[in-house]
Phi, psi and omega in degrees: 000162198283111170271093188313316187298349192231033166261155177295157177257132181218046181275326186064030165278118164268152154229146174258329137263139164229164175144235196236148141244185168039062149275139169213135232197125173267105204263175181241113254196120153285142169263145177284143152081018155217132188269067156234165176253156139267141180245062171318182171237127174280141099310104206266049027084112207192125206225186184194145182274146169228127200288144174332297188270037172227141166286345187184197180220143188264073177339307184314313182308301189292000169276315164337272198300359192248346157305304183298313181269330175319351169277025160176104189267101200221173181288323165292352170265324180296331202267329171271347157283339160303290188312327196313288207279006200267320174268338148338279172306331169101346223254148180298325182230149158241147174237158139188165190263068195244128198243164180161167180243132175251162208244131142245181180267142191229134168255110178327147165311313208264263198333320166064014139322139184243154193212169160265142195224133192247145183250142157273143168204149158262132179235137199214126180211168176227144179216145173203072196049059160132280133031036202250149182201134200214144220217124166250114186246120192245138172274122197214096158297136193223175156240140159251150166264131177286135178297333154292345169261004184240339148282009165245347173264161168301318186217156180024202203205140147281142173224188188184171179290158211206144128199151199260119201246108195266132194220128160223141153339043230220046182263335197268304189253159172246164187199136164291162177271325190302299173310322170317288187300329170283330207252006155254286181300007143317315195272348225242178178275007177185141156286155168252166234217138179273332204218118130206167192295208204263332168309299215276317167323307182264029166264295181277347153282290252249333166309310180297307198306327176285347168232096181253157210219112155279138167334329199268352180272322196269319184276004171263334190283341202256350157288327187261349150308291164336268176022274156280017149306293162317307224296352154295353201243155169315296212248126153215114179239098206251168152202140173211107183259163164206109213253123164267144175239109179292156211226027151213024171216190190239080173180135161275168172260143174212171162200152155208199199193164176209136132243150155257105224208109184257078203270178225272000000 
């Protein structure tokens, strides 16, 4: 049969993604320190550059190649599915994309009722003959309090929801999702909770007001945890932002920051 995507083009338009979205699709996520999975449902996005003098691309493949990889998804696997469609296809670049949630198990402070507290996360990558990068990102609603409103009012503080969204390198180094997500709620005036009693309510207001965090606070205390997360490793490459949605004014607060560290 004739293959219309690959007759020539002769508009002389490169384009640099063709391909798929919003495919959802279910992959396998290792838990860290256990040998079980999480099995998410991914929301999938997955391109290819198509050079000035080709017409197209071969859609079908990339539901193909996300078949063959999905019973496991890591960064060296992710990545090797990326090369997967970039020599498939034929195409000078492959992109993609896997957005999903992961759930861990949470134990309430007091009560230590347990509940699932779900994270967003991305895995985003590129291969371009050799060339390769792949990028993770997790997402941790957290609360913060202000430090300035709890030193001028008389009585209590505002606080409000956060979140803190960590982009990591993870083409060179591995980094757990799990590690992630402890070294932000770590940083913040309170972790959040899916489920709590009445104990526990007033166990974490009162954990924030003693620890209160300006945005500008939480992203400098979740770099140098990151950081050291890295400190054992060659390559470190970061970015960390934090959005307050603030709860007394009609606008959010952010700060972010990047680092980088590139070894021989």
């Amino acid at each position: 049969m004739i293959d219309i995507q690959r007759l020539k083009e002769n508009r002389g338009i490169k384009l640099k993604k063709v391909g798929i979205k919003r495919l959802r699709y279910p992959v396998r996520i290792r838990v860290k320190g256990e040998n079980v999975y999480q099995t998410p449902i991914a929301t999938i996005e997955l391109s290819v550059e198509v050079p000035a003098n080709i017409k197209g691309t071969h859609m079908s493949r990339f539901t193909s190649i996300v078949h063959k990889y999905k019973d496991v998804i890591h960064s060296q696997r992710f990545i090797e599915m990326i090369q997967d469609i970039q020599k498939t296809l034929e195409a000078p670049r492959a992109y993609g994309k896997f957005s999903f949630s992961y759930y861990l198990e949470k134990n309430a402070p007091v009560s230590h009722e347990t509940s699932l507290m779900e994270y967003i996360c991305e895995l985003e990558g590129t291969s371009a003959s050799g060339n390769d990068e792949l990028y993770l990102t997790v997402t941790v609603p957290v609360t913060t309090l202000c430090p300035c409103s709890k030193a001028i009012s008389e009585m209590g503080a505002h606080n409000q929801r956060a979140d803190v969204k960590v982009t990591v390198d993870v083409s060179k180094e591995f980094l757990w999702i799990e590690d992630i997500i402890k070294a932000v709620e770590d940083s913040a005036s309170s972790p959040l909770y899916s489920l709590l009693k009445r104990v526990d309510e007033k166990y974490v207001t009162e954990q924030a007001y003693k620890n209160p965090q300006f945005v500008e606070d939480v992203v400098r205390e979740v770099y140098l945890r990151i950081e050291k997360l890295f400190q054992n490793k060659k390559n470190c490459n970061f970015t960390v932002e934090c959005e307050s949605y603030e709860s007394i004014h009609n606008h959010s607060a952010f700060a972010s920051t990047n680092y980088q560290k590139t070894g021989e």
